[in-house]
C-alpha positions in Angstrom: -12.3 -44.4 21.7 -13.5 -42.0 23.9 -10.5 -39.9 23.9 -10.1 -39.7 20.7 -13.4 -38.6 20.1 -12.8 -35.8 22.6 -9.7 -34.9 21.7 -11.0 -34.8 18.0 -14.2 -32.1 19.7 -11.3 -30.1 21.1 -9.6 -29.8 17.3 -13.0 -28.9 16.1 -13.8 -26.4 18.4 -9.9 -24.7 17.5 -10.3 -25.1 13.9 -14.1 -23.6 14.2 -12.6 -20.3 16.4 -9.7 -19.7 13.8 -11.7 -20.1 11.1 -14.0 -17.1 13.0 -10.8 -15.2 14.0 -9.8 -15.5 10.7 -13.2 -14.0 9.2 -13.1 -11.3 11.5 -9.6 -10.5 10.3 -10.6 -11.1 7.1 -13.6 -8.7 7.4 -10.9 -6.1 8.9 -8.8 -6.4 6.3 -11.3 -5.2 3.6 -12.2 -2.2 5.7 -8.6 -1.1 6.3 -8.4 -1.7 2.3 -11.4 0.6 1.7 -10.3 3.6 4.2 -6.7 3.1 2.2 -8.6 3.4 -0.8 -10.7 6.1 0.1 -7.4 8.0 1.4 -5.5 7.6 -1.8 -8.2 9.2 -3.6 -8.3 12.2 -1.3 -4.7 12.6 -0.9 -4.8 12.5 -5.1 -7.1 15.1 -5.3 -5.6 17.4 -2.8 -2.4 17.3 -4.8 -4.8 18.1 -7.7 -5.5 20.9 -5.9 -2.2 21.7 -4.6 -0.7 21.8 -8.1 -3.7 24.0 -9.6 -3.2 26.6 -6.8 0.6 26.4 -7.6 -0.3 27.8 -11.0 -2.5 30.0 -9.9 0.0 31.7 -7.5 2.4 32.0 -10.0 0.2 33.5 -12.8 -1.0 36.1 -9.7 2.3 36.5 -8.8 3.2 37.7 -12.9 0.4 39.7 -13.0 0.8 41.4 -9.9 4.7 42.4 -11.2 3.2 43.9 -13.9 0.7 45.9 -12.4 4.0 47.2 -10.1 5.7 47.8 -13.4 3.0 49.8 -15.0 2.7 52.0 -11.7 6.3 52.7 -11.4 5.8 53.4 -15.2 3.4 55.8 -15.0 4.8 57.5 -11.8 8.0 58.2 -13.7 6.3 59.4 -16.8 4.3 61.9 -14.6 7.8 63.1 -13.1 8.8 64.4 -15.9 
């Protein structure tokens, strides 16, 4: 009887450390979720960001070509 009682403390104690390795992991877990979390939404917004500055090149980028225009414009209407 004995034995079985001790053999039964030794189940008790490995079912009482998973159940702690398990709420440490647990625990882990829900941290790694919330840095993932927190990651997504600043990768989200830095493509937000990304694709404003994308327009924004490319409206600089037009208005710059016309500003050369006008100048070549206006240096070819002096020439003559």
């Amino acid at each position: 009887m004995s034995e079985i009682s001790s053999e039964l403390s030794s189940v008790e104690d490995k079912v009482q450390g998973l159940k702690q390795k398990l709420n440490q992991c647990t625990k882990e877990a829900a941290e790694i979720e919330f840095h993932l979390t927190k990651a997504k939404d600043t990768l989200s917004a830095a493509e937000g960001l990304v694709g404003k500055l994308q327009h924004e090149f490319s409206r600089w980028e037009k208005e710059v070509s016309n500003v050369y225009n006008l100048i070549v414009q206006l240096l070819c209407s002096f020439r003559l």
